[in-house]
Structure formats: C-alpha cells, structure tokens
C-alpha positions as YAML, in Angstrom:
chain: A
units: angstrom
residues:
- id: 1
  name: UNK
  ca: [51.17, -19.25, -1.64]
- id: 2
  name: UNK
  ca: [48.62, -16.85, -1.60]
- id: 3
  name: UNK
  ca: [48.33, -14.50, -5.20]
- id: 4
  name: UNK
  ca: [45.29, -12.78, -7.01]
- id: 5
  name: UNK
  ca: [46.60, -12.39, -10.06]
- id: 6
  name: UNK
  ca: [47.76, -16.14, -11.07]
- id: 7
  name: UNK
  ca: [47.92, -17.59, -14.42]
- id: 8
  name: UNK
  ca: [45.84, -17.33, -16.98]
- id: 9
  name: UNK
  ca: [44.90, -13.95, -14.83]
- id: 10
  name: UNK
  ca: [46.72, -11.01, -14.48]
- id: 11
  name: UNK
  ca: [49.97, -9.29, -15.88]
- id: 12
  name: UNK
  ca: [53.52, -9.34, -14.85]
- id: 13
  name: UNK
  ca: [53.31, -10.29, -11.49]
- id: 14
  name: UNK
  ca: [51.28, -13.61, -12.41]
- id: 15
  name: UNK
  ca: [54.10, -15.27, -14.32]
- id: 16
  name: UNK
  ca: [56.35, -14.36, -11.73]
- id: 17
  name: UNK
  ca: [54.77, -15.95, -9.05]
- id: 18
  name: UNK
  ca: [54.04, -19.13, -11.17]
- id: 19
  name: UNK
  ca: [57.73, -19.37, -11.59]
- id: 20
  name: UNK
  ca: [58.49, -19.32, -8.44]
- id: 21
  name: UNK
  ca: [56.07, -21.82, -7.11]
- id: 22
  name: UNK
  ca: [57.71, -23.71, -10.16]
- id: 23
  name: UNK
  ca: [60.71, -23.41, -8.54]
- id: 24
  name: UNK
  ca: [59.88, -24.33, -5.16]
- id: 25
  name: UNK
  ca: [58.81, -27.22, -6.10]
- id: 26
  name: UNK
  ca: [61.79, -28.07, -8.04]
- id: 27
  name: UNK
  ca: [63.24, -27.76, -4.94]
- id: 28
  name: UNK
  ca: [61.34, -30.24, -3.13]
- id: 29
  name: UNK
  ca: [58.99, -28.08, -1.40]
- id: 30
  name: UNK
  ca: [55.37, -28.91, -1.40]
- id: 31
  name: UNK
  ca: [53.23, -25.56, -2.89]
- id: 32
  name: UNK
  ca: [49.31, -24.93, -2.20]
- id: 33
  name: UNK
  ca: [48.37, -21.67, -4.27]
- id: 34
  name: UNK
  ca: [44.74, -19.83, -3.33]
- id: 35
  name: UNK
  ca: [43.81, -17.62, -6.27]
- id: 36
  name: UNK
  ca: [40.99, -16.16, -7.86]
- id: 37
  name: UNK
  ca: [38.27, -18.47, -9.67]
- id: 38
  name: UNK
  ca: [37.53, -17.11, -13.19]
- id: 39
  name: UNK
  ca: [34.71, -18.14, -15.68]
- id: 40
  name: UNK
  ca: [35.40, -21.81, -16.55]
- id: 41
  name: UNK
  ca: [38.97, -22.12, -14.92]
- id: 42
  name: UNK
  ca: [38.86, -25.19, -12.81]
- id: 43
  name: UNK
  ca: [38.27, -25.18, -8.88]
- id: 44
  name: UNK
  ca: [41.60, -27.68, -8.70]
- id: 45
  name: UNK
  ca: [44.29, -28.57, -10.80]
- id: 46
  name: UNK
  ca: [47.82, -30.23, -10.59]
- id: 47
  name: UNK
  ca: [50.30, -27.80, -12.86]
- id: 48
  name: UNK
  ca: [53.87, -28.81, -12.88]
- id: 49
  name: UNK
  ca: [53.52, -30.43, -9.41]
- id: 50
  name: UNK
  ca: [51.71, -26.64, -8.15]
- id: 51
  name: UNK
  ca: [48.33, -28.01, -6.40]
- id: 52
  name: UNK
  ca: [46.24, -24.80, -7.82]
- id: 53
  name: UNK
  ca: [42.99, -24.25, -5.81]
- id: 54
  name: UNK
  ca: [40.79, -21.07, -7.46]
- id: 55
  name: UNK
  ca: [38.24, -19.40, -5.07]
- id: 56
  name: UNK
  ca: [34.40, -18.25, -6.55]
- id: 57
  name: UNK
  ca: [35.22, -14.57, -7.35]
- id: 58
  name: UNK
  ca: [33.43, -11.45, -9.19]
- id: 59
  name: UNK
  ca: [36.36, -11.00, -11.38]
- id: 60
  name: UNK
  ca: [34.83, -10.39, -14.96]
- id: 61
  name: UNK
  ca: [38.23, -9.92, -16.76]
- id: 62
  name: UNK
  ca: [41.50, -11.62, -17.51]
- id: 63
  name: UNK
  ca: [43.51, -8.80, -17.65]
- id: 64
  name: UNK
  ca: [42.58, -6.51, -15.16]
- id: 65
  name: UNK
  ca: [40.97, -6.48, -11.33]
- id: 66
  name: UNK
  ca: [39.01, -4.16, -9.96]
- id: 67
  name: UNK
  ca: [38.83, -3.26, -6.20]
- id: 68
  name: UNK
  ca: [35.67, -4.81, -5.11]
- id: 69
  name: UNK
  ca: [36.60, -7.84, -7.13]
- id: 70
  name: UNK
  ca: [39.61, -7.93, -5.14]
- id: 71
  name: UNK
  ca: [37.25, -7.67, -2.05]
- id: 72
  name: UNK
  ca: [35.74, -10.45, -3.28]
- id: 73
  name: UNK
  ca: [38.91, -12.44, -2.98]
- id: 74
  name: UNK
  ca: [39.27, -11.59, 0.30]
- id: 75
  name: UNK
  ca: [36.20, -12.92, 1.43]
- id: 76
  name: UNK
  ca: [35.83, -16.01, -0.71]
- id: 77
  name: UNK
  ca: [39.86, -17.04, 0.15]
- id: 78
  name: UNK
  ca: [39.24, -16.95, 4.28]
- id: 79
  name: UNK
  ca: [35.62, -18.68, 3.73]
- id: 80
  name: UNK
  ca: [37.72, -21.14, 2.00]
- id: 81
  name: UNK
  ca: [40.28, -21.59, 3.95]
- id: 82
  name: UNK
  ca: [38.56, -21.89, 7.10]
- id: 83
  name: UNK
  ca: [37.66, -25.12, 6.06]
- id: 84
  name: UNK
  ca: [40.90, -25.66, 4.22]
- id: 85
  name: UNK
  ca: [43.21, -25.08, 7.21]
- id: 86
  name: UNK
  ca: [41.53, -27.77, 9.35]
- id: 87
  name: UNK
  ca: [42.83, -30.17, 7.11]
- id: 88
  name: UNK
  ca: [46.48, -28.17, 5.86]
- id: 89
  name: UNK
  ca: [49.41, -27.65, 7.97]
- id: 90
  name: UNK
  ca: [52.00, -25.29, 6.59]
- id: 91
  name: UNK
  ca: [55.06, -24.34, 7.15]
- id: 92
  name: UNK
  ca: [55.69, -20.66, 6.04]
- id: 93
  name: UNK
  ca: [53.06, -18.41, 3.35]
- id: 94
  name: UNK
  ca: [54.63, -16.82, 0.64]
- id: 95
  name: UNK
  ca: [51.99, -14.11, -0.17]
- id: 96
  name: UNK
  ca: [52.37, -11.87, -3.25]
- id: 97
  name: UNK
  ca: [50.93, -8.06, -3.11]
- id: 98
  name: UNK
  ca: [50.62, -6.27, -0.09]
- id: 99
  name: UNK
  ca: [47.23, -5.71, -0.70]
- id: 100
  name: UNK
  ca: [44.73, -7.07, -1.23]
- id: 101
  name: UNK
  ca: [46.94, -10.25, -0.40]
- id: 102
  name: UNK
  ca: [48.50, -9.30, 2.39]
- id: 103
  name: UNK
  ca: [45.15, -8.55, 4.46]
- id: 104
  name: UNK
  ca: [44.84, -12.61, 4.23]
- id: 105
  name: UNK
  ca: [48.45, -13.06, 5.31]
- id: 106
  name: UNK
  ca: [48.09, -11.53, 8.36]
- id: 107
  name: UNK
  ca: [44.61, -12.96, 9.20]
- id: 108
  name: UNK
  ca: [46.61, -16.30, 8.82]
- id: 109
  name: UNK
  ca: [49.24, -15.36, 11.07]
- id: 110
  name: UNK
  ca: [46.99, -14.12, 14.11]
- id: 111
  name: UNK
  ca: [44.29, -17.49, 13.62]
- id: 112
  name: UNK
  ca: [46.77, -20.00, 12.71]
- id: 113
  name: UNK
  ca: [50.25, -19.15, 14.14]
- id: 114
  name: UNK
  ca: [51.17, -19.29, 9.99]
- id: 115
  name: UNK
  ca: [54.33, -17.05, 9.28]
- id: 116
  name: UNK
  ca: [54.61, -15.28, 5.95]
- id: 117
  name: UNK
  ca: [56.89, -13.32, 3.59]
- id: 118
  name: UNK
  ca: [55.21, -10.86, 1.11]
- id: 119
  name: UNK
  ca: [56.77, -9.98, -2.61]
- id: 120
  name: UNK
  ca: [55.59, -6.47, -3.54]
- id: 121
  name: UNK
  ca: [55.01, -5.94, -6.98]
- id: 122
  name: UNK
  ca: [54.20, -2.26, -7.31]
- id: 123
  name: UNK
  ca: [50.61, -1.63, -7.27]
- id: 124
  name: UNK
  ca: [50.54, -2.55, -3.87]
- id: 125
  name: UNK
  ca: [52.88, 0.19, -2.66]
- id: 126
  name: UNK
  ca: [50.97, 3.18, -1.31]
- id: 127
  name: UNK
  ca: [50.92, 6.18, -4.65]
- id: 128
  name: UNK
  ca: [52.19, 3.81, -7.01]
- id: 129
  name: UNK
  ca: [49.15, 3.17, -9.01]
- id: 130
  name: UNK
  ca: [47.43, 6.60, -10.09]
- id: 131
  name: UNK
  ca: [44.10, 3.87, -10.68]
- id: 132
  name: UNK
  ca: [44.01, 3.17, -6.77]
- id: 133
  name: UNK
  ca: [44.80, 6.99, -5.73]
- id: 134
  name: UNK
  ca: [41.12, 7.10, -3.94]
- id: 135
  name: UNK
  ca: [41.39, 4.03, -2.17]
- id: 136
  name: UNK
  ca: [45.66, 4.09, -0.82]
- id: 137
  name: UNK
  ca: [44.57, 6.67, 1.99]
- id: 138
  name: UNK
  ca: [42.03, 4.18, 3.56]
- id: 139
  name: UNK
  ca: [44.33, 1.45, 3.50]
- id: 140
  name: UNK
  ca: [47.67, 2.82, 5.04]
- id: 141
  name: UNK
  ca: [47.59, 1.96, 8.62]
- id: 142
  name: UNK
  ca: [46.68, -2.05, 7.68]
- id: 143
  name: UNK
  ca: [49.28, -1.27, 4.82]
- id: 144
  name: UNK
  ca: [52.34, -0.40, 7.29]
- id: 145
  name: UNK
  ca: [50.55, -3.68, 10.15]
- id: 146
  name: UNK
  ca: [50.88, -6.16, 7.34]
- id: 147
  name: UNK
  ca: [54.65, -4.60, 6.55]
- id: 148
  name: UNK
  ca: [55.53, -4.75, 10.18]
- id: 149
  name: UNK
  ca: [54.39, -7.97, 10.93]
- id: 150
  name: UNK
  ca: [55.71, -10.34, 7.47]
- id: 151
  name: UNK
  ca: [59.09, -12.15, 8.35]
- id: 152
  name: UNK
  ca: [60.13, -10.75, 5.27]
- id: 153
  name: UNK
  ca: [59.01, -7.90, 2.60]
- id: 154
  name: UNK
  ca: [60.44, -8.55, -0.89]
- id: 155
  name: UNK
  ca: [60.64, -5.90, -3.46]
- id: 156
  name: UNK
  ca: [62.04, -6.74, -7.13]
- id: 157
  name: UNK
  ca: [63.80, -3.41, -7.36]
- id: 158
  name: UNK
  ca: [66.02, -0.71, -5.15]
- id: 159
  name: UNK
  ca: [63.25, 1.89, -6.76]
- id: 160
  name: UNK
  ca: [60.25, 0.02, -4.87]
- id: 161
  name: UNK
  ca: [61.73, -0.36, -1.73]
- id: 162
  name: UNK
  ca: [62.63, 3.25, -1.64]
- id: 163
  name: UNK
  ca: [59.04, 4.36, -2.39]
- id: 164
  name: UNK
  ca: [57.67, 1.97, 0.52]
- id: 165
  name: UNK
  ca: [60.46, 3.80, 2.62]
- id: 166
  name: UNK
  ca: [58.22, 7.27, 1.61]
- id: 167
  name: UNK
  ca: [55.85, 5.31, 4.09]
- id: 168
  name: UNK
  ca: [57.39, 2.66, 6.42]
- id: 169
  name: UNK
  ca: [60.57, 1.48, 7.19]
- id: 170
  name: UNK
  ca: [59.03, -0.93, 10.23]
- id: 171
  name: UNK
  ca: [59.90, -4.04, 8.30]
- id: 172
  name: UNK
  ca: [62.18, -6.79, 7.51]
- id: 173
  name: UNK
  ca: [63.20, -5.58, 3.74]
- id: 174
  name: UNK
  ca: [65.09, -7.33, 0.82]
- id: 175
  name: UNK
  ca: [65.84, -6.99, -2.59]
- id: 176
  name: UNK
  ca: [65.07, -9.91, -5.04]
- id: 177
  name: UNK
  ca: [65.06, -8.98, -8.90]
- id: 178
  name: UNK
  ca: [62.13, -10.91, -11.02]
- id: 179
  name: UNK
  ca: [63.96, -12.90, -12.82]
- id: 180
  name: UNK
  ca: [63.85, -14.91, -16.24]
- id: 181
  name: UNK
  ca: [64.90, -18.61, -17.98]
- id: 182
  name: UNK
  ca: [67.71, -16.67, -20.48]
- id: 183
  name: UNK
  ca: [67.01, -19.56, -22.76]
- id: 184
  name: UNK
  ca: [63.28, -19.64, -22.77]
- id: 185
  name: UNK
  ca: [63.35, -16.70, -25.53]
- id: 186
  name: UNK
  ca: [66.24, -16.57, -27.96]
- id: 187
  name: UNK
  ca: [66.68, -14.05, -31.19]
- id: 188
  name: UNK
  ca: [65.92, -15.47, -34.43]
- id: 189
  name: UNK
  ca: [66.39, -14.36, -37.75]
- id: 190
  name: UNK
  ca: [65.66, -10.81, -37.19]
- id: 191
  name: UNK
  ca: [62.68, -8.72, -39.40]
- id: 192
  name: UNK
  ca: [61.72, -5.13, -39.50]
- id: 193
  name: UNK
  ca: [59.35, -5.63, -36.78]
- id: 194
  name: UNK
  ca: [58.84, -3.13, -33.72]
- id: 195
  name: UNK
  ca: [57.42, -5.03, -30.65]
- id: 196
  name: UNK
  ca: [55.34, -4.03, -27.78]
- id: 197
  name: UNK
  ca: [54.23, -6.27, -25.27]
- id: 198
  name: UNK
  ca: [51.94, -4.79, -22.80]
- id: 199
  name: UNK
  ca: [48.84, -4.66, -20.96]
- id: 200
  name: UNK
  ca: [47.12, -2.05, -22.38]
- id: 201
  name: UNK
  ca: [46.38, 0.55, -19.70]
- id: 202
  name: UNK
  ca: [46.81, 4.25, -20.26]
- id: 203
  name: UNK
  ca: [49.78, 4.40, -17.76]
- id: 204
  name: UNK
  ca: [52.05, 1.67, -19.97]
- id: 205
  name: UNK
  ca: [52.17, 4.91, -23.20]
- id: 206
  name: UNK
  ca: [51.43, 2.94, -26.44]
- id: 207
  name: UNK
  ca: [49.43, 5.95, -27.17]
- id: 208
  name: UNK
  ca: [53.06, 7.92, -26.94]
- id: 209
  name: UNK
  ca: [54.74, 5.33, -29.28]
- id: 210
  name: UNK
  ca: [51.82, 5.76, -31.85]
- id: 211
  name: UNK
  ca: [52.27, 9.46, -31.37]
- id: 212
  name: UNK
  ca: [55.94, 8.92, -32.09]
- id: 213
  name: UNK
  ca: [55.26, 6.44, -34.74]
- id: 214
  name: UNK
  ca: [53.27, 9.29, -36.45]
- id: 215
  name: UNK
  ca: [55.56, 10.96, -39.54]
- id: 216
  name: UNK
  ca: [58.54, 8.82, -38.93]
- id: 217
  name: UNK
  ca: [60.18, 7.35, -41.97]
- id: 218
  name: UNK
  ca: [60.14, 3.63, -41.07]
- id: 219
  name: UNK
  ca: [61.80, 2.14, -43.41]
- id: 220
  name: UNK
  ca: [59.50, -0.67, -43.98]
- id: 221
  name: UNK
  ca: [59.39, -1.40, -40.42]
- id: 222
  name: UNK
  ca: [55.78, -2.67, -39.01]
- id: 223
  name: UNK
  ca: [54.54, -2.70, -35.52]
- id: 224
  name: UNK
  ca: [53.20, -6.06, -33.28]
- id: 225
  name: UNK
  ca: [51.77, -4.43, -30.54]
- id: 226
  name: UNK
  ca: [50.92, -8.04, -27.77]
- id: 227
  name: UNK
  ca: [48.10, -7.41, -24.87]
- id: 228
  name: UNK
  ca: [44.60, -6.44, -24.52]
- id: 229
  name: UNK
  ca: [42.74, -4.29, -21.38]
- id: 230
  name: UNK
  ca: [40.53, -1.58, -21.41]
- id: 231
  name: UNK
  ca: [42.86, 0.87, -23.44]
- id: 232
  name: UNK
  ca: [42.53, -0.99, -26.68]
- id: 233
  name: UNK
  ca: [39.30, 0.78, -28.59]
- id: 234
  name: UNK
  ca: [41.32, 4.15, -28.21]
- id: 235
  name: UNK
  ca: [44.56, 2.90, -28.93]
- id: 236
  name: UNK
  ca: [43.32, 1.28, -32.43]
- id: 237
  name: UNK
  ca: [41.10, 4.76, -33.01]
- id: 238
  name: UNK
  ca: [44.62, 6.14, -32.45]
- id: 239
  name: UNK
  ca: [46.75, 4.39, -34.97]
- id: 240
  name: UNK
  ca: [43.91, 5.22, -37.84]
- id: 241
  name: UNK
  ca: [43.82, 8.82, -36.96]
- id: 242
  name: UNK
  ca: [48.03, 8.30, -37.00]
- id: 243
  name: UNK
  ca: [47.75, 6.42, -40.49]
- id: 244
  name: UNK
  ca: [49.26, 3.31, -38.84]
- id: 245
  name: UNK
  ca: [46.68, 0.77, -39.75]
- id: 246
  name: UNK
  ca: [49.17, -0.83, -42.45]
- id: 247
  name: UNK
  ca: [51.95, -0.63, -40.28]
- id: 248
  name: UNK
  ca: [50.19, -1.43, -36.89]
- id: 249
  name: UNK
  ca: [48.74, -4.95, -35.57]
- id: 250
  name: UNK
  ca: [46.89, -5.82, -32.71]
- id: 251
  name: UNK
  ca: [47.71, -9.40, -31.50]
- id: 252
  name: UNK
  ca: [45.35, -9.16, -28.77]
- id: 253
  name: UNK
  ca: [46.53, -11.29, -25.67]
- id: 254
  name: UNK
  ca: [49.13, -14.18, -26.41]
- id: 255
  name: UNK
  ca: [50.02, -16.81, -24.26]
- id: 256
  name: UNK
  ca: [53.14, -16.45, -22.78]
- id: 257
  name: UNK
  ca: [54.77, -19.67, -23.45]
- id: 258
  name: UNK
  ca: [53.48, -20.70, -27.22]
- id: 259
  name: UNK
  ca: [55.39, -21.06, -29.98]
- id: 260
  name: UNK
  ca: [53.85, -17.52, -31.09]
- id: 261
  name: UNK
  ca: [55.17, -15.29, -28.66]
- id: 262
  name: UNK
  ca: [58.72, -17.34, -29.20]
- id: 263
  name: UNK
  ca: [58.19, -15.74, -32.68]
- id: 264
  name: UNK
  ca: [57.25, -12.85, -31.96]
- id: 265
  name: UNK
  ca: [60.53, -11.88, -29.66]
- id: 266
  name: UNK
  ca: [62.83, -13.58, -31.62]
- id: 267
  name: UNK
  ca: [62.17, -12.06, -35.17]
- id: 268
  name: UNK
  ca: [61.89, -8.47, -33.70]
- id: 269
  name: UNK
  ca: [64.40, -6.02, -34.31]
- id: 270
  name: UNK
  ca: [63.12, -3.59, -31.80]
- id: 271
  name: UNK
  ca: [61.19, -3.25, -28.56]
- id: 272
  name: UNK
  ca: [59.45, -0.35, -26.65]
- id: 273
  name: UNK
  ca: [57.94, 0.38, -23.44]
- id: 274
  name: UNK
  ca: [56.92, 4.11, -22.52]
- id: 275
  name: UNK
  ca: [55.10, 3.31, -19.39]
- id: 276
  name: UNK
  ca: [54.95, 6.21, -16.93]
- id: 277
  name: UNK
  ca: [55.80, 3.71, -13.72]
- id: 278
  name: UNK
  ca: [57.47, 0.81, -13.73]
- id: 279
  name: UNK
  ca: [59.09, -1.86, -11.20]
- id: 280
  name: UNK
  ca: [61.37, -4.55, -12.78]
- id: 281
  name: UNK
  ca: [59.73, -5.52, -16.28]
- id: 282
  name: UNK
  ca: [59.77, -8.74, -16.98]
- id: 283
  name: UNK
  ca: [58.81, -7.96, -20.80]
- id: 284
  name: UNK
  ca: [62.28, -5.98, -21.22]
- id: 285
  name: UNK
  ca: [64.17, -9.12, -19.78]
- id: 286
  name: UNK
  ca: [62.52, -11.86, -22.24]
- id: 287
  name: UNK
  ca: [63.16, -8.53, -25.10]
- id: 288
  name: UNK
  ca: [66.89, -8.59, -23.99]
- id: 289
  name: UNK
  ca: [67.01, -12.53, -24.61]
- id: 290
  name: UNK
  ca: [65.73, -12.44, -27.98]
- id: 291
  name: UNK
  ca: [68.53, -10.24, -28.89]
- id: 292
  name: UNK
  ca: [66.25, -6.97, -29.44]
- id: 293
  name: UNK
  ca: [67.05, -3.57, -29.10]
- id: 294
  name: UNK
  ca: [65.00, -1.87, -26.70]
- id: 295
  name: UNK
  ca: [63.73, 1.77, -25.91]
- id: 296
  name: UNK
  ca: [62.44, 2.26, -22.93]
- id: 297
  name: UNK
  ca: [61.14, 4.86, -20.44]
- id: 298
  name: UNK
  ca: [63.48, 5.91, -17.59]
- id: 299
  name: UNK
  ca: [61.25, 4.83, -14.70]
- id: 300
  name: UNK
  ca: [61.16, 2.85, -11.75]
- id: 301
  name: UNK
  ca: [63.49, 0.03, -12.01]
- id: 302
  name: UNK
  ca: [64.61, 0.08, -15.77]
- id: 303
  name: UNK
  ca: [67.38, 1.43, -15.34]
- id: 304
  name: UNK
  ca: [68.33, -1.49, -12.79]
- id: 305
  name: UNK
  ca: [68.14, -3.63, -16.23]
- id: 306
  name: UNK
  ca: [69.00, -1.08, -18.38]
- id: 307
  name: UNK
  ca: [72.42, 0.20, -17.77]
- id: 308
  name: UNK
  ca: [73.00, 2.33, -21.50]
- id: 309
  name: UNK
  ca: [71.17, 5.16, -21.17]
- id: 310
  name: UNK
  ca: [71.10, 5.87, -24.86]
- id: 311
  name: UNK
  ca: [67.94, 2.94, -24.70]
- id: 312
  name: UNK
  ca: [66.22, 4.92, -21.91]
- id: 313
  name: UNK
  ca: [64.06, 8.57, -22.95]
- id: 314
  name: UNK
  ca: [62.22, 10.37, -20.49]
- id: 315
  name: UNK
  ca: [58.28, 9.57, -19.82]
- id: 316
  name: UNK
  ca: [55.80, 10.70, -21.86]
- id: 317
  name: UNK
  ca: [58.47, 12.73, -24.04]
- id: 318
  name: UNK
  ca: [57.47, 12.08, -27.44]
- id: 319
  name: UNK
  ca: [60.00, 13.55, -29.19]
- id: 320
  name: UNK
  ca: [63.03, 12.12, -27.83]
- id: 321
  name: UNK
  ca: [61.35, 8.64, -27.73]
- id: 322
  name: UNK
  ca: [61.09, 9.63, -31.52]
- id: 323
  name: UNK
  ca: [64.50, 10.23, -32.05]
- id: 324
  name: UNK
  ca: [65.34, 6.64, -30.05]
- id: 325
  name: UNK
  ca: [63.26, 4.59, -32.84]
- id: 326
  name: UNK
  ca: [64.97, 6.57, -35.46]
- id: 327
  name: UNK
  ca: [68.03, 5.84, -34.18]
- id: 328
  name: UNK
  ca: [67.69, 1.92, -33.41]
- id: 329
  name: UNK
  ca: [65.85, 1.83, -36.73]
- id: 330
  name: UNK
  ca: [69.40, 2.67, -38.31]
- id: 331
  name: UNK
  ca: [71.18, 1.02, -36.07]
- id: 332
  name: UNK
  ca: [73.07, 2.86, -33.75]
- id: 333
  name: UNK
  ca: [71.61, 1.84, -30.72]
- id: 334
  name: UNK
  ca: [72.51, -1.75, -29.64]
- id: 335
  name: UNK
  ca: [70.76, -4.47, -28.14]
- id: 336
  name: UNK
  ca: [71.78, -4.78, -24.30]
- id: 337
  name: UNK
  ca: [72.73, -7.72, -22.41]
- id: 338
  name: UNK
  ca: [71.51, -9.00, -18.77]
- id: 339
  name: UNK
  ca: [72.75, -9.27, -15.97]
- id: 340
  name: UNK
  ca: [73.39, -12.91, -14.37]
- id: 341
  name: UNK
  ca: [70.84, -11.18, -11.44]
- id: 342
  name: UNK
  ca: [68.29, -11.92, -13.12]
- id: 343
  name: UNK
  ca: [68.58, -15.43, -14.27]
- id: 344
  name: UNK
  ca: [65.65, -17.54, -12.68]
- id: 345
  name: UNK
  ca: [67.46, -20.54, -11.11]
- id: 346
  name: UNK
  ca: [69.75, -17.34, -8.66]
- id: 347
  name: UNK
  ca: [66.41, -16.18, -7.41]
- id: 348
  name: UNK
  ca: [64.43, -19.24, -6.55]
- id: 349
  name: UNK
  ca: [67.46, -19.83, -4.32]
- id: 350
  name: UNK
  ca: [67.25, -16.43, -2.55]
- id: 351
  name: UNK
  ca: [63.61, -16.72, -2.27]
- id: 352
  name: UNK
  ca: [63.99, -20.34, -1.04]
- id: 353
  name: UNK
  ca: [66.85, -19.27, 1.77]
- id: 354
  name: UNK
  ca: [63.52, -16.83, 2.88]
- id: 355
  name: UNK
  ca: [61.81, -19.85, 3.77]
- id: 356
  name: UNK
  ca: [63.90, -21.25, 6.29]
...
C-alpha cells in the first residue's frame, strides 16, 4: 500500500487508508505501507499487524503537504524501494491518490510487473483543489496514463467519479463509500455544544460559521471547533472581532481515537461543516453516530450521506447556514441516520474482492 498522507499525517484520507490496511489484514492478507517519514516518527513499526515503513521526506507539517514535499516522496519512496523490491514480492498495490501516489504505482507496474488499484480521494482529481490550480495543467496527460493503466480506480462518491469523467473515462471505475465502525462513536448525554471538526484550510468555511455565529441568540450554546493548519491565526482573529471568544474554543488537533474526541462527539448537540468542496466526509459519518444533528454544505458527496435536505444550505451562504443553527438550536431539525453503505466491515469486503 502506497499513501502520503498516513497516520499521524494528513486529514481524511489518512484514517481511511489505515482502516483499510486494518482490514486487510483482518482478512488475512499480509500489508507493507510506504509513507512519508516525519520528524521523530519511526523508520519501521508493527501497528495492528500493518508493517509501516516511513521514507526521509521534507514534509515540515502534520497537517498539510506541500507540492515539492510531495516530490520529495516520490523520490525518496522509489530510492527506497529499489532496494526494497529485491527482497518483497507482492501480489497486487493498493495505492491511494492519483497523484502524487499514483506516479509510483505506475513506475511499479512497468519495472516490476506489480498491478495496482488506486482510491481517489479528491485532491487528486484534476480542478478539485483550488490550492493545486497552477500545478493540475502540468500533470494531466500522466494523470489520465496512471487512470488508464490501474486495474481499478476507486472513488468514495458518484460526485468524484463524475468530475474525473470531466477528464477521462479510459479507466476501470468503481464506487466504494469511505466508510466508518458505527460503534466506534456513540451519543452521550447531550450538552449545548456546537462541533466542528476540521482541518483548518480556508476552503472547509469555519470563517462562514463564525460569520453566522456572529448576532445569533445561542442560547447558551458554546462552540468546540477540533483541527489545526495554516487557517488558524485568522480564524481565532475572527471569532474576537465576532465576540466569540467566550463562546468559541480551539482544541487544536485531537487524536482521532482518544477518549477526548469520544467526548467530544458524543456530548455535542450539533455539528457543522461549510466547506466549499467536499467528497464523502468521514467527520459527518462519526457526527451521525454520536447522534448529532448536523448542518452541512450541499457539496460534493454530502448529499450521498445526507439525504434531508433541511441539514444541507448552500456554500458560502451565510445567511441560510444561519437560519440552519437557529433552527437545530431549537430543535426542529433532526439528527440523521446512516446508511448500512457505509459501515466499515461492507467495504473492506468490496475493496478486498478488488484484490483478486
């Protein structure tokens, strides 16, 4: 398995892939997963039966990856595995991200005969990221070659394979939802707490919420906002020009699976996302669990999860995302349920059928 982002590194697409490796093994497959080194992260470790080799890298944050650090990746992974393949047979790659991944994939496949299936998770896809609009032109003829020549592409939602169809349809192309353990988060006694879990980039709209935050009558309702990035400084300068600062809380980055974040889904009464693009959230699944209400843009592949569209408000539309908290704040907008699509254990088993 071949990923850049990989736990403790990256966002949404991190855990996902950790899952699934999880679940391979469960299965009785053997998993080797090259990622990206990171400060004092070790060069090889043994997590739940995943052997986890990290590559030397430039990456200099947790949260996000720039372009020539994923460059870096590129290099450092096919040094290593040069030497790593003499030794390593394999049966199939499972590489997640088109790109930068995908350029390793395919440099597999055409030196070592080593077949591979690629899970797109939305940056990858060619004008999906506004962050990588300078760099998609250069890479769209490798883009479509690494498409073309995967036994399979995977996309989590109907919305992303549609926008790789904008580009490419010369592919082998499936649909497999991220999924979620429906009893890894579970809602406790519920408080007046708002929750947003995010990283904090411009494009995921905490800066709308706080907008929409401004002026409302909360009813004693206070605000966890979970993540860190390179948004933060003017997101905090945001909530003190909003008078928010007694209502508002930074958590900063929480791990995933503590005791804290358990917490801090289970005793929320409501959750919001406002990003401007989305492919299946991951964050609005473990939300649903706890037994939240959730608002949530109408983008990408929420509405796949989110069927109600009384939770959904348009992007960036401040003031009917303001009528949605006002609403859910008195309660009358209920908490949605999910679909058995996206429970874990389903998925592994589509993703293991891949394989074969």
């Amino acid at each position: 398995m071949l990923n850049y982002e990989f736990p403790p590194l990256g966002g949404g697409a991190s855990p996902v892939s950790y899952e699934i490796a999880k679940g391979y093994v469960k299965l009785g497959h053997s998993v080797d997963v090259i990622t990206m080194g990171y400060k004092d992260l070790p060069n090889f470790e043994v997590k739940d039966g995943i052997n986890i080799y990290r590559v030397k890298c430039l990456r200099s944050k947790k949260e996000i990856c720039h372009p020539h650090e994923m460059l870096s990746y590129i290099i450092y992974a096919k040094k290593f595995l040069k030497e790593h393949m003499k030794k390593n047979k394999y049966n199939i790659n499972h590489t997640h991200f088109i790109i930068p991944t995908g350029y390793i994939a395919l440099w597999l496949k055409k030196n070592y005969q080593l077949p591979y299936i690629i899970t797109s998770h939305g940056s990858d896809v060619i004008g999906y990221n506004k962050r990588f609009r300078l760099i998609y032109p250069l890479l769209v003829n490798k883009w479509k070659l690494i498409i073309k020549e995967a036994k399979y592409v995977t996309t989590p939602s109907n919305f992303l394979r549609y926008e790789i169809g904008k580009y490419t349809n010369e592919g082998n192309f499936t649909v497999i939802a991220n999924g979620i353990d429906p009893n890894k988060f579970k809602p406790l006694k519920k408080d007046k707490k708002i929750l947003i879990v995010s990283r904090l980039f411009e494009n995921k709209g905490v800066q709308d919420i706080l907008d929409a935050l401004k002026d409302l009558d909360l009813k004693g309702y206070t605000v966890d906002i979970v993540g860190d990035g390179p948004y933060r400084n003017i997101l905090e300068k945001k909530a003190s020009e909003n008078n928010l600062d007694d209502v508002v809380t930074f958590q900063g980055w929480v791990d995933n699976n503590s005791q804290e974040m358990k917490k801090l889904y289970g005793r929320a009464k409501i959750f919001i996302s406002a990003s401007y693009f989305e492919n299946i959230s991951i964050v609005l699944l473990e939300a649903a669990a706890a037994g939240c209400t959730i608002i949530a843009s109408d983008v990408g592949g929420n509405p796949e999860i989110i069927k109600n569209k009384s939770n959904l408000f348009e992007r960036a539309n401040m003031d009917e995302l303001r009528e949605k908290i006002n609403k859910s704040i008195k309660g009358k907008i209920e908490p949605i349920r999910i679909d058995e699509i996206f429970n874990r254990e389903e998925i592994i088993k589509q993703y293991s059928n891949l394989l074969i």
